[in-house]
N, C-alpha and C positions, 0 to 999 in steps of 0.2 A: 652366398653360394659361389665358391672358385671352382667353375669347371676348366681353368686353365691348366690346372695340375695334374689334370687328369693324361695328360699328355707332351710335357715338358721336355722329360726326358728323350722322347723319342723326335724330337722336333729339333729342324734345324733353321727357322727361321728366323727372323728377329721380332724382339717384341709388337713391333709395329706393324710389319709383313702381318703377323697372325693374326694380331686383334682387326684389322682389316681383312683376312678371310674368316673370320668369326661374325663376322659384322655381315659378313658378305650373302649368311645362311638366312636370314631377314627375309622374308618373301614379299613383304609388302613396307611400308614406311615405318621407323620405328623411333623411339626416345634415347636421349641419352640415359635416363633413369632406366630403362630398362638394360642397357648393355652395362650399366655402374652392378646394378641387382646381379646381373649375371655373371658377372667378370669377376666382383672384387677389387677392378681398377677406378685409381680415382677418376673421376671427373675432369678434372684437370686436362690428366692423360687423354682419355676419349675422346675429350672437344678437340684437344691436338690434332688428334688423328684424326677424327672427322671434319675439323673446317681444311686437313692438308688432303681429303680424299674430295672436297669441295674445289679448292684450288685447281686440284687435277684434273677436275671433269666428272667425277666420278659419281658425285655426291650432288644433290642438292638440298635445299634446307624447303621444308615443307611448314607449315604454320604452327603455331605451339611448339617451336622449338624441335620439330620432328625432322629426320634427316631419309632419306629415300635413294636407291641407285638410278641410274639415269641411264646406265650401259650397262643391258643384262647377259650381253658377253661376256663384257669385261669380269661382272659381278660372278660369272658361273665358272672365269677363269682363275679368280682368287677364294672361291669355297674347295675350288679343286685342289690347293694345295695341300688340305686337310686329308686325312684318313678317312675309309667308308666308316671306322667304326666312331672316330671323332664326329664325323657329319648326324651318325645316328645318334649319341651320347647329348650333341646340341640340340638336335631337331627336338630329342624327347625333353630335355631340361627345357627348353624356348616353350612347349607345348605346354609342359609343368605351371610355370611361370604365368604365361597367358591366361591358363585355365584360372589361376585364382586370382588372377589382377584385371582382367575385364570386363564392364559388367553386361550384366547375361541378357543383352538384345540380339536381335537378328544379325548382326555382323559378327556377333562372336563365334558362331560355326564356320563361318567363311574366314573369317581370320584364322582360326586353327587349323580348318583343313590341309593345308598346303604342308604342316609338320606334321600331324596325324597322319597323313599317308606315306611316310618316311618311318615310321616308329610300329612295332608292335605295340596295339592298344589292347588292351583289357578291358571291360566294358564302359568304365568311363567316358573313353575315348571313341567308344563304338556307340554312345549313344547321341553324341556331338556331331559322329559323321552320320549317322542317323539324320538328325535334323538338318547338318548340308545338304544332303538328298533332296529332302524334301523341298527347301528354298531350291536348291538348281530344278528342279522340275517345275516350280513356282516359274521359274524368269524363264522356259527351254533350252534350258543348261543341261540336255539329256545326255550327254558325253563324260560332262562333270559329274553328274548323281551317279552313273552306273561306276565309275573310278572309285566312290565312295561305298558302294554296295559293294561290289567286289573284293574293299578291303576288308572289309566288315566279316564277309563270308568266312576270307585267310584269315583273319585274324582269331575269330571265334571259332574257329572249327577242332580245335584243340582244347576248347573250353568247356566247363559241364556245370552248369547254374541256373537257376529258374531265369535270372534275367537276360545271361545270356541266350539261351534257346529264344527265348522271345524275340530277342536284338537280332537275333540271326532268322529266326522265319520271318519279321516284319521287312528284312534285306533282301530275302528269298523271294517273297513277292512282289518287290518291287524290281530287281534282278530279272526276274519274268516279265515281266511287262513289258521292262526295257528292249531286253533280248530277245522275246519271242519275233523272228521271223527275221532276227538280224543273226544270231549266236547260233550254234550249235544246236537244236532242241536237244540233243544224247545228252549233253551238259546239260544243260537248264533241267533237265530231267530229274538226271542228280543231284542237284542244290535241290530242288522240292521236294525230292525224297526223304535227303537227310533233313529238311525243315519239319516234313510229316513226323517222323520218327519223333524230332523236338516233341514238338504239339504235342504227342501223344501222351508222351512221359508225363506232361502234365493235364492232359486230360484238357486241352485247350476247344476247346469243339468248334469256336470261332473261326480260331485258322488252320482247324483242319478242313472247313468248308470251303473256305476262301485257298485253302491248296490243293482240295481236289478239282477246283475248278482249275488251276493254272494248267494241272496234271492232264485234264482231259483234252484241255485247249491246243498244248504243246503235243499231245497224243495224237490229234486230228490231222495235226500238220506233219506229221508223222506217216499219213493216211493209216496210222491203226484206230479205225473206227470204232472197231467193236470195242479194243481198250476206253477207248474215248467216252464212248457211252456206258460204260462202268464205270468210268470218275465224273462225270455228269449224273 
């Protein structure tokens, strides 16, 4: 997979400049084998640049051969060189990549989230941040999970599929949670509405129950009572 061509033309750096802000979009420690997978460049080339991003400061080498940035200044100064639409074109390919090369334990959501929330996912990708959710609420990573619900909501909101409805009122309710009494209720409002509407089309009676409660709850604080006691 060469996603370097995807933007040659328009580029005026030099080979090494770039594969060092390509390198740079890594959110956490990565392999040589995985920028060889993604690049097309050999090995060779990489380790180059990687043990002279070492030299610099920039790099250091982490166990099994894994290399990691050490200055996420520096590191957020050289992805900057790239285009928004370059940065998005990697984040989804890195995403890509990951998805089928890691194997599927509890760090596998935490490792993708950080390019899933850069990319329009499609459910896939919405069922991953799904599950980071639920680990960052696991550890009181409530800041992290709601960044994750919230993508989930934009992203599927243009979507029309039994799994997506699903994926999107299971985001819905926990969006509620999050935000009741911190967010907008007028908003949170609306995320449950359209989650109701989901439900219904399939006849989900589960979380139609579990979303008239969010409804009457956010209604209350609302002080419309009387509503409130119609979704209770």
């Amino acid at each position: 997979m060469q996603i370097l061509k995807d933007s040659e033309d328009s580029s005026t750096l030099n080979d090494h400049h770039r594969l060092m802000a390509l390198i740079a979009l890594f959110e956490s420690s990565f392999s040589i084998d995985w920028v060889v997978e993604l690049t097309g460049k050999r090995a060779s080339q990489i380790l180059s640049v990687l043990e002279e991003g070492v030299r610099q400061g920039l790099l250091t080498r982490t166990e099994h051969g894994n290399y990691c940035f050490v200055n996420q200044k520096k590191q957020k100064e050289l992805s900057g060189h790239l285009t928004a639409e370059e940065i998005e074109k990697w984040h989804a390919r890195i995403a890509e990549f990951l998805l089928r090369e890691l194997p599927g334990n509890d760090l596998k959501p935490q490792i993708l989230t950080p390019y899933l929330l850069h990319i329009s996912n499609h459910e896939e990708g919405c069922r991953w941040l799904i599950r980071a959710g639920e680990l960052n609420l696991k550890t009181f990573r409530t800041g992290e999970a709601l960044h994750c619900y919230t993508k989930i909501l934009h992203d599927l909101s243009g979507l029309e599929s039994e799994e997506a409805d699903s994926l999107f009122t299971q985001a819905a309710i926990q969006y509620s949670k999050i935000s009741t009494a911190r967010h907008d209720s007028t908003s949170v409002l609306s995320v449950l509405q359209g989650a109701m509407d989901r439900a219904r089309k399939w006849n989900n009676t589960t979380c139609e129950a579990l979303l008239e409660m969010h409804l009457a709850k956010n209604e209350w604080l609302r002080s419309r009572y009387d509503s409130a006691m119609k979704h209770f």
